[in-house]
N, C-alpha and C positions, 0 to 999 in steps of 0.2 A: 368086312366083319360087322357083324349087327350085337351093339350092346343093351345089353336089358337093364335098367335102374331100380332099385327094389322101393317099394312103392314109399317107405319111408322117407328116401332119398329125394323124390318126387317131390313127395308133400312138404317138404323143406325148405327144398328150392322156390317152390310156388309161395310157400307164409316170407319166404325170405324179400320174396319181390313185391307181395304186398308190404311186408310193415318198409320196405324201400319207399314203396309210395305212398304208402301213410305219411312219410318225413318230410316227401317232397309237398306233401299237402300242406300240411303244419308250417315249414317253410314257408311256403307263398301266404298263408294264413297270416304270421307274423308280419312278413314284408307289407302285406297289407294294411293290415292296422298301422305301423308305424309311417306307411304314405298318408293316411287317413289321418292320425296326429300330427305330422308337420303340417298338413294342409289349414288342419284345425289354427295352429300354431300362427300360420301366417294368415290365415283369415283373422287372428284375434288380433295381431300387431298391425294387420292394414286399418281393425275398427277402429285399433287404439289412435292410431296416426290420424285418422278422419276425425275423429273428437278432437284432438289436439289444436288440429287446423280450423276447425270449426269455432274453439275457444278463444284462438288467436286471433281469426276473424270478427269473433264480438269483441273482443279485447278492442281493437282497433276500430269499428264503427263503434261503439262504446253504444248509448243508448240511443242514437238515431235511428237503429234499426223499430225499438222497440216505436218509438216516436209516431215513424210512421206508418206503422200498425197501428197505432191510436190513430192517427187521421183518415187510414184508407180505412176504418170502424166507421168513427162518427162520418166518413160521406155516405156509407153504407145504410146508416141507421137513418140522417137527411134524406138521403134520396126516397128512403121507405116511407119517413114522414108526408115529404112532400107528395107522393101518392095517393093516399088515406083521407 
């Protein structure tokens, strides 16, 4: 037997399967953004975490760091001198 579809029928079936994958687009669309926000999420708690440690870190060399920044300066600025 051979059935014939009346074109309406057709053209129904066909939008029915578009706006199908219209959904599934929008679908991955959302999953998307929302992998994109935890990512964001955790890229902004690993910066936080690196401040943290970094703070802790001068906490505990307290101003020696600074200290000797000022001395590896003025051998910098010596050595320039004594060039001149």
């Amino acid at each position: 037997t051979h059935l014939s579809f009346r074109s309406e029928f057709t053209s129904a079936v066909e939008l029915k399967q578009v706006a199908q994958q219209d959904v599934e687009k929008q679908r991955f669309l959302v999953e998307k953004t929302e992998q994109s926000r935890q990512a964001n999420v955790i890229a902004v708690e690993d910066d936080a975490h690196a401040a943290d440690l970094i703070g802790k870190a001068l906490d505990e060399v307290g101003d020696s760091l600074i200290e000797l920044r000022r001395i590896e300066t003025a051998e910098g600025i010596a050595n320039q001198l004594s060039k001149s």
